[in-house]
Structure formats: C-alpha cells, structure tokens
PDB file with one MODEL, atoms N, CA, C and O in Angstrom:
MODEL        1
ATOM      1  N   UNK A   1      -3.256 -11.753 -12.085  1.00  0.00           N
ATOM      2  CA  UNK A   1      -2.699 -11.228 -10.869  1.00  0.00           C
ATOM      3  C   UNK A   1      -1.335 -10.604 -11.157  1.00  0.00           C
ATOM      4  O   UNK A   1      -0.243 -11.126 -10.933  1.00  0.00           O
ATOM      5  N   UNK A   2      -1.587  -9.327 -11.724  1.00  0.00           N
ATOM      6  CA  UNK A   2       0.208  -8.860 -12.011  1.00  0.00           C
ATOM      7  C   UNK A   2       0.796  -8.433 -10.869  1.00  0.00           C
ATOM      8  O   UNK A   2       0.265  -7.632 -10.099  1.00  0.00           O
ATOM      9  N   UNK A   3       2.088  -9.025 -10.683  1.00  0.00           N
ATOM     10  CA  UNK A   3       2.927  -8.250  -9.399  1.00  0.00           C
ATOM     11  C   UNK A   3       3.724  -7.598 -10.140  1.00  0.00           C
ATOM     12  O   UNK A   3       3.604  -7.507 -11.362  1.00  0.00           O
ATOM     13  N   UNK A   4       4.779  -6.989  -9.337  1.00  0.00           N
ATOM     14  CA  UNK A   4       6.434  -6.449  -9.979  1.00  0.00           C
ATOM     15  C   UNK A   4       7.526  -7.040  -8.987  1.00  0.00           C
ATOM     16  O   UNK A   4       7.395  -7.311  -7.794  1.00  0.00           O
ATOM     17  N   UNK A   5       8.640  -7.166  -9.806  1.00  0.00           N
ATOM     18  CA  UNK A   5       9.820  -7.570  -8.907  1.00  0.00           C
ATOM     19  C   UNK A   5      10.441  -6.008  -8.868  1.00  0.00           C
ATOM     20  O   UNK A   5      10.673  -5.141  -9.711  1.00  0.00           O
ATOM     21  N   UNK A   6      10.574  -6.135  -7.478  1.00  0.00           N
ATOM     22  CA  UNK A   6      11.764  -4.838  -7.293  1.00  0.00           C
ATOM     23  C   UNK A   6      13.222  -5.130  -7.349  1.00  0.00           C
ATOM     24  O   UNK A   6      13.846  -5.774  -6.505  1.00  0.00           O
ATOM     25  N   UNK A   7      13.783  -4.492  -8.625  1.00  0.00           N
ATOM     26  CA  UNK A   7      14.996  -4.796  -8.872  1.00  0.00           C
ATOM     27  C   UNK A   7      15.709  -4.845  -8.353  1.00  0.00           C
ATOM     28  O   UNK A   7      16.437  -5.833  -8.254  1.00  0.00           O
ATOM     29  N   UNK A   8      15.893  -3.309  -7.503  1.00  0.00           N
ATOM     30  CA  UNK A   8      16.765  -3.050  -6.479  1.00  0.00           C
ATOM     31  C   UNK A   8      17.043  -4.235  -5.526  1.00  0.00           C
ATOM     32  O   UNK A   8      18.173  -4.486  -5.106  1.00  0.00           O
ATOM     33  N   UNK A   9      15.936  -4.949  -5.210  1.00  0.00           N
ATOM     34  CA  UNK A   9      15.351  -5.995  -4.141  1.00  0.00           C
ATOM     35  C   UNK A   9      16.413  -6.765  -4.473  1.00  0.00           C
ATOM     36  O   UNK A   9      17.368  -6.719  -3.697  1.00  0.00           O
ATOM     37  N   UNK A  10      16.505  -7.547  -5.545  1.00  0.00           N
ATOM     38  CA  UNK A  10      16.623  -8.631  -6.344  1.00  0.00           C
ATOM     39  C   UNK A  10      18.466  -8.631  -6.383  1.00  0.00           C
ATOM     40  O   UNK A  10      19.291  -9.544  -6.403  1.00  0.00           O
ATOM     41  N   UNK A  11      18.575  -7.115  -6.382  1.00  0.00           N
ATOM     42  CA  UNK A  11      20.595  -6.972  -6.728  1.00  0.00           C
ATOM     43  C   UNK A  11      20.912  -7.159  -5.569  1.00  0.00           C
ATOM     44  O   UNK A  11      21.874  -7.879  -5.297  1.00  0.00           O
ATOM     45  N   UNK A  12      19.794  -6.239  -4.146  1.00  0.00           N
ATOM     46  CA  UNK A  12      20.640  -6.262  -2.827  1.00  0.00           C
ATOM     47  C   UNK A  12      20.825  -7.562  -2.521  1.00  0.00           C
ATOM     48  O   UNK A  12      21.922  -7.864  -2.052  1.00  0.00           O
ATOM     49  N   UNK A  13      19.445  -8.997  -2.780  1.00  0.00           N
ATOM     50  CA  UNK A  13      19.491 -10.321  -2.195  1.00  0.00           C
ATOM     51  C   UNK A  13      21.078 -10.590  -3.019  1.00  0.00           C
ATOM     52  O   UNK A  13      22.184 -10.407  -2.510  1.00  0.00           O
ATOM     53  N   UNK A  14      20.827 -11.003  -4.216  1.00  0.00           N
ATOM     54  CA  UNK A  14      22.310 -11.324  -4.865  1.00  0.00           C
ATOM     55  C   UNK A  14      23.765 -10.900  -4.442  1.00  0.00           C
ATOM     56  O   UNK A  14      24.818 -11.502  -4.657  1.00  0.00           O
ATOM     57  N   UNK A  15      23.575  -9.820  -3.848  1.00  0.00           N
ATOM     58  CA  UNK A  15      24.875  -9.267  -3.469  1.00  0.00           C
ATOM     59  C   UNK A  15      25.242  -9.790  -2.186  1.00  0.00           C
ATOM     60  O   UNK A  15      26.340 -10.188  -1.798  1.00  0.00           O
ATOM     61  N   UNK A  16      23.848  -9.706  -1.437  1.00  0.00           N
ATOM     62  CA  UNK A  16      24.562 -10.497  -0.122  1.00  0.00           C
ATOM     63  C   UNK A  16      24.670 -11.672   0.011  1.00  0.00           C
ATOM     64  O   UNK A  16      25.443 -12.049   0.891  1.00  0.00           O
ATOM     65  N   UNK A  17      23.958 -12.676  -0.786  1.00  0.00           N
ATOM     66  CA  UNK A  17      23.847 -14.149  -0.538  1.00  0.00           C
ATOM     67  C   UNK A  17      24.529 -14.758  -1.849  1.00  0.00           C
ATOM     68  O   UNK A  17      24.739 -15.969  -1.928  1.00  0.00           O
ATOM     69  N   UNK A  18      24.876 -13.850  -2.902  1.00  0.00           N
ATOM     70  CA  UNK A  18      25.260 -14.575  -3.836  1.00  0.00           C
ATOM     71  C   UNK A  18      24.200 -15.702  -4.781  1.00  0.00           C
ATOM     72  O   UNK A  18      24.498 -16.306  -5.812  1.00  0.00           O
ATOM     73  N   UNK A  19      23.382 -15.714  -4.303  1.00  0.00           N
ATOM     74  CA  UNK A  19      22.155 -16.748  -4.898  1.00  0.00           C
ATOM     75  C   UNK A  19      20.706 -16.093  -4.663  1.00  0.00           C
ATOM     76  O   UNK A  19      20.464 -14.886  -4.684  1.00  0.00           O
ATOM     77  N   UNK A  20      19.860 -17.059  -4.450  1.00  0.00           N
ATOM     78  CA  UNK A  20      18.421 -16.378  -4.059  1.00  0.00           C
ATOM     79  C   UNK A  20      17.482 -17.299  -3.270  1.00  0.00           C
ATOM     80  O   UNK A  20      16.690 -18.115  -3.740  1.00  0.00           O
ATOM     81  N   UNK A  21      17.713 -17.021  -2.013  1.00  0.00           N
ATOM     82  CA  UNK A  21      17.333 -17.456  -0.975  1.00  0.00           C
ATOM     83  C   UNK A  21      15.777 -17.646  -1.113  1.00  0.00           C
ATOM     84  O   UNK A  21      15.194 -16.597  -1.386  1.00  0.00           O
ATOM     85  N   UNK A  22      14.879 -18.901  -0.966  1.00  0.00           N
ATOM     86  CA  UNK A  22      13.089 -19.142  -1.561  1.00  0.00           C
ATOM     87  C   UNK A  22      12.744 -18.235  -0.393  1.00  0.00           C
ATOM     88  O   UNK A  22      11.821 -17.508  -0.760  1.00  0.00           O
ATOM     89  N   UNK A  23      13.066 -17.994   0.752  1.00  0.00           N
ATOM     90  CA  UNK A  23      11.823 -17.257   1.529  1.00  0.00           C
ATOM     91  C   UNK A  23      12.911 -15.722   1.947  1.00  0.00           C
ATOM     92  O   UNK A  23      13.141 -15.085   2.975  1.00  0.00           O
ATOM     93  N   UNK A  24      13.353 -15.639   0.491  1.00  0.00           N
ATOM     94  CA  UNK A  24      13.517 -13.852   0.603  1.00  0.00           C
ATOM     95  C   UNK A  24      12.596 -13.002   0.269  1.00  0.00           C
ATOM     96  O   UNK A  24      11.859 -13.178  -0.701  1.00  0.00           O
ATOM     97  N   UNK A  25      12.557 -12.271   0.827  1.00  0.00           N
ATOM     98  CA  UNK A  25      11.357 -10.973   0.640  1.00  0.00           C
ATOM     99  C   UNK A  25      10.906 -10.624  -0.959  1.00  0.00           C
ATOM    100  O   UNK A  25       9.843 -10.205  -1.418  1.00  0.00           O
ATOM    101  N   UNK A  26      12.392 -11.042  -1.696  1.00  0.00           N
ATOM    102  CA  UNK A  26      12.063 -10.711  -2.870  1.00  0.00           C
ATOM    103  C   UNK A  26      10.972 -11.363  -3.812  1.00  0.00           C
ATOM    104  O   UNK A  26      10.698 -10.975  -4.948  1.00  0.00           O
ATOM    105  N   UNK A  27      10.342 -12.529  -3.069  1.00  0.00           N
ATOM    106  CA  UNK A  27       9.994 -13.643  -4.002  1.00  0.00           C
ATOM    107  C   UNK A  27       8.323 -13.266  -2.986  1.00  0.00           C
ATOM    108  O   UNK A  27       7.413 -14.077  -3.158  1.00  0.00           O
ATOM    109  N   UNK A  28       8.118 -12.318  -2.221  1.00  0.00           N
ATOM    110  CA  UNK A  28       7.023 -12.723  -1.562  1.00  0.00           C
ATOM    111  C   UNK A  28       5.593 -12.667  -2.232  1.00  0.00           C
ATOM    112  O   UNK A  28       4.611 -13.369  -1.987  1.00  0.00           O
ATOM    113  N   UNK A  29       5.816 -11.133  -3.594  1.00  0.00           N
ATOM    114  CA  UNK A  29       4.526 -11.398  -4.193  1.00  0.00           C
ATOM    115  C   UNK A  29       4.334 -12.537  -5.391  1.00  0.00           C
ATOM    116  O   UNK A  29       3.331 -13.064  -5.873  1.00  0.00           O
ATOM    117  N   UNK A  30       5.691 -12.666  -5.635  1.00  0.00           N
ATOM    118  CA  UNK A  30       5.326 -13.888  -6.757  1.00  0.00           C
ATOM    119  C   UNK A  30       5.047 -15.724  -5.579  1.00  0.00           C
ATOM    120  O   UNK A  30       4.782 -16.894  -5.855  1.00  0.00           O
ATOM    121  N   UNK A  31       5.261 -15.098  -4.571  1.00  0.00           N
ATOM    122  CA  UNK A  31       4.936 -16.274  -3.765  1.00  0.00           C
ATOM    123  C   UNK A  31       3.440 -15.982  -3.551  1.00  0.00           C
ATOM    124  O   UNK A  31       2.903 -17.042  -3.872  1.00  0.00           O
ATOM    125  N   UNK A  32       2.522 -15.161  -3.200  1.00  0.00           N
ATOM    126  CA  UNK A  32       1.352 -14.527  -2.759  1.00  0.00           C
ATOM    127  C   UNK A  32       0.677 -15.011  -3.967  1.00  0.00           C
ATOM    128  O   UNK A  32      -0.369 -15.636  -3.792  1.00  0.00           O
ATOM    129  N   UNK A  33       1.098 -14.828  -5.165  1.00  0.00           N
ATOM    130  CA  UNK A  33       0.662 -14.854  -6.491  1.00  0.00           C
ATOM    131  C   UNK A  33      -0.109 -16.421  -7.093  1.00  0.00           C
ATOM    132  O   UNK A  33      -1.171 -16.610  -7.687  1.00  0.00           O
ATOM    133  N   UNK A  34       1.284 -17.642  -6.489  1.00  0.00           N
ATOM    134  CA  UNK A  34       1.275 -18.371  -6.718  1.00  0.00           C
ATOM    135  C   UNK A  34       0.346 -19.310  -5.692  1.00  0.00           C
ATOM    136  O   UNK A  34      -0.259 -20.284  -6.138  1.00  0.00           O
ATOM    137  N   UNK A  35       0.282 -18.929  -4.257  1.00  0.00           N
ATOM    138  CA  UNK A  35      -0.811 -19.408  -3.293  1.00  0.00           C
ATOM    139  C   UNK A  35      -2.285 -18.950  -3.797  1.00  0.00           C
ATOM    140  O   UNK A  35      -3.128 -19.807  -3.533  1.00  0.00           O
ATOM    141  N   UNK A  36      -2.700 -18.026  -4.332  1.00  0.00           N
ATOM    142  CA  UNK A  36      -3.692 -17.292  -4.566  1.00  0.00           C
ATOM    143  C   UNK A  36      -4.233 -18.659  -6.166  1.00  0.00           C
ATOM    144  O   UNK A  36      -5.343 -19.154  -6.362  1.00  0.00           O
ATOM    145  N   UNK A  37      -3.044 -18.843  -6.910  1.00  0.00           N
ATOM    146  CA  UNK A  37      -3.720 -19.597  -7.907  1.00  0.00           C
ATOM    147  C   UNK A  37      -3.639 -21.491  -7.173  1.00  0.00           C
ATOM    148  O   UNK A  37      -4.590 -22.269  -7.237  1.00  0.00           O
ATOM    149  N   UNK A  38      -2.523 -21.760  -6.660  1.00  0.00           N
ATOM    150  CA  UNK A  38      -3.157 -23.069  -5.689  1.00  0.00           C
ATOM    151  C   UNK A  38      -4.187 -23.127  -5.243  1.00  0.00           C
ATOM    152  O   UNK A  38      -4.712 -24.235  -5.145  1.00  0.00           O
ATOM    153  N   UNK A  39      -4.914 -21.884  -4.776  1.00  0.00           N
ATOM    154  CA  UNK A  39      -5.859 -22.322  -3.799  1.00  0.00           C
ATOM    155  C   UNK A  39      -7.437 -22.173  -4.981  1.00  0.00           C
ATOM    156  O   UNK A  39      -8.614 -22.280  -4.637  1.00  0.00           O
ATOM    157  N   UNK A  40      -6.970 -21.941  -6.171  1.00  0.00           N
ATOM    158  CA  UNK A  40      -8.107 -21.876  -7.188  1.00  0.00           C
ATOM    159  C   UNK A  40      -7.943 -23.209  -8.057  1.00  0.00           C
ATOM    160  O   UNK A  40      -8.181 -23.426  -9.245  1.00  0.00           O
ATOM    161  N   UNK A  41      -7.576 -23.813  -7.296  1.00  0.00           N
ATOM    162  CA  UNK A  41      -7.318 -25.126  -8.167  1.00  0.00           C
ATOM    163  C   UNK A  41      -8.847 -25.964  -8.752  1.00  0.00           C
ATOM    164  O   UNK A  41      -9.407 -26.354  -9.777  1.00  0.00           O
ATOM    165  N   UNK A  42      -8.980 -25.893  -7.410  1.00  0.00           N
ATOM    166  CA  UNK A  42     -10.346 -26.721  -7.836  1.00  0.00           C
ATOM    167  C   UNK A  42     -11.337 -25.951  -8.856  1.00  0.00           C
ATOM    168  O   UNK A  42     -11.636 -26.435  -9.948  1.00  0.00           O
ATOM    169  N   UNK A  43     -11.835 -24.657  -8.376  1.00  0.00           N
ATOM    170  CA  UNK A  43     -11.939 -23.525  -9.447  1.00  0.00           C
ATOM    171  C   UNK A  43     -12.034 -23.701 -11.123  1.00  0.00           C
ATOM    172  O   UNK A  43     -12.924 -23.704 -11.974  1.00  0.00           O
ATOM    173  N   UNK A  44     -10.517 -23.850 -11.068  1.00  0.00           N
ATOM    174  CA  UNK A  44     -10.015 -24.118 -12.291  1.00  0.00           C
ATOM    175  C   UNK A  44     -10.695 -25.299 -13.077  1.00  0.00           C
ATOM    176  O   UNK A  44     -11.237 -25.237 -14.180  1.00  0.00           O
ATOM    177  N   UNK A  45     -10.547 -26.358 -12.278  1.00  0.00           N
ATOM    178  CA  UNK A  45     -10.892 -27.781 -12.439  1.00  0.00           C
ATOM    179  C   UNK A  45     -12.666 -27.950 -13.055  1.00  0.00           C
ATOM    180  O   UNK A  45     -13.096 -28.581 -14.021  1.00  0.00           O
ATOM    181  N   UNK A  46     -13.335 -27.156 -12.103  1.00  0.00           N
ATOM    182  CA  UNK A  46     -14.449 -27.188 -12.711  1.00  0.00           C
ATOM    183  C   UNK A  46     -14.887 -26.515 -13.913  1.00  0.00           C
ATOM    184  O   UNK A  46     -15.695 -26.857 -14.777  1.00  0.00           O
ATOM    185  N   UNK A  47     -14.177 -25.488 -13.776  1.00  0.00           N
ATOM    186  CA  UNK A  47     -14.419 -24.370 -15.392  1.00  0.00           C
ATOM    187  C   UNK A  47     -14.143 -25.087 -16.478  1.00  0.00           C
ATOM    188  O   UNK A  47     -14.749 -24.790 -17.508  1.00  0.00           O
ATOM    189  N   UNK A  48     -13.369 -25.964 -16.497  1.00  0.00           N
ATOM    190  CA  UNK A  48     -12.464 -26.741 -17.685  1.00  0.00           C
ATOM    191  C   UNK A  48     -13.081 -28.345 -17.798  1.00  0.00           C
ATOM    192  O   UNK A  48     -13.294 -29.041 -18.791  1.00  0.00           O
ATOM    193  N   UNK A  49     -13.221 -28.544 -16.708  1.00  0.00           N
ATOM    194  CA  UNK A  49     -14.544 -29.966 -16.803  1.00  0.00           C
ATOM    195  C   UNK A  49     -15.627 -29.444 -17.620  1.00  0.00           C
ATOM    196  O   UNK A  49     -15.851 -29.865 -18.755  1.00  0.00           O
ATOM    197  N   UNK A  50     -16.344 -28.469 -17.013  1.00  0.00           N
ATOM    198  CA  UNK A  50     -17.360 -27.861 -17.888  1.00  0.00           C
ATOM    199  C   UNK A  50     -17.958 -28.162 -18.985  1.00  0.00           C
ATOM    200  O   UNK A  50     -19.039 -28.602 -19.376  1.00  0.00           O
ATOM    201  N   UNK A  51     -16.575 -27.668 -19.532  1.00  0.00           N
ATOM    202  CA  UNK A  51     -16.349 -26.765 -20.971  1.00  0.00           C
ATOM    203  C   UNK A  51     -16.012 -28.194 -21.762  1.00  0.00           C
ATOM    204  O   UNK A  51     -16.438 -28.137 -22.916  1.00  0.00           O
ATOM    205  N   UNK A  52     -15.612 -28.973 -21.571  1.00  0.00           N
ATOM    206  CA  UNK A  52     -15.718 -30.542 -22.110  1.00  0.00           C
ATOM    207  C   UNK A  52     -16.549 -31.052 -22.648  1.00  0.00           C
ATOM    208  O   UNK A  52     -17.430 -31.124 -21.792  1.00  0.00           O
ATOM    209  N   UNK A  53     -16.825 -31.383 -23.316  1.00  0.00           N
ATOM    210  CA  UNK A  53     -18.051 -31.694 -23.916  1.00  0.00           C
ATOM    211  C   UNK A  53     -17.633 -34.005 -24.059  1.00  0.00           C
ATOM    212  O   UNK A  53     -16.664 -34.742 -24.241  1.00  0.00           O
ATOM    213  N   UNK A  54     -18.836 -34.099 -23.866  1.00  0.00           N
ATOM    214  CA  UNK A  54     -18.488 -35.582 -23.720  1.00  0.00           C
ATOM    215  C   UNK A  54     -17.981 -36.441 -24.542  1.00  0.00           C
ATOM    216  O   UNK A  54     -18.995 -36.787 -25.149  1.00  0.00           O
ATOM    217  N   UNK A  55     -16.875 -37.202 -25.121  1.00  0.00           N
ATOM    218  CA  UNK A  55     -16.742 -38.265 -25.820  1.00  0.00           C
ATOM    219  C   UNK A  55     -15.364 -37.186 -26.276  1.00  0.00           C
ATOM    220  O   UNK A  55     -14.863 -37.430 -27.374  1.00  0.00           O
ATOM    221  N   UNK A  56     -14.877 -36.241 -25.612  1.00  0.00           N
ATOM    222  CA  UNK A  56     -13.451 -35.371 -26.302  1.00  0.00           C
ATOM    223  C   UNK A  56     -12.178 -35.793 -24.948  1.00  0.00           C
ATOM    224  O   UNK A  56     -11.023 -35.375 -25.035  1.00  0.00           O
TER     225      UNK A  56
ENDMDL
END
C-alpha cells in the first residue's frame, strides 16, 4: 500500500504547532494505510498458520 507524505504538509503542521499533532491531516494516509493492514490481521494470521508446517 504505497502512500506519499506531502512535504509541504509536514513543514506547514511543524511551523504552526511546533510538533505533530496524531490527527493532523498530514498523517491521514499513513493512518488509512495502517487501518487497512489492522483490519487484515486475521488475514495475515491464517496465511502464516498455513505455511507452518507441524512440529516447527
């Protein structure tokens, strides 16, 4: 799931807040990014159970 950070984004948050606020705009696709792989958890879980082979 590649996103991009917009830089510009990233200098204006810093400039005004001095830090980086979690529910700034800037963070929304790496937030989108990161719900999208939570919600493949289980997903995950089974692909990798799978692939286990017994007594490892």
């Amino acid at each position: 799931m590649p996103f991009t950070v917009d830089i510009n984004l990233v200098t204006e948050c810093w400039q005004e807040y001095g830090e980086f606020p979690e529910d700034h705009e800037v963070f929304y696709l790496l937030c989108a990014a990161l719900g999208k792989l939570k919600e493949a958890i289980l997903i995950f879980d089974e692909m990798f159970s799978a692939s286990i082979e017994p007594g490892e």
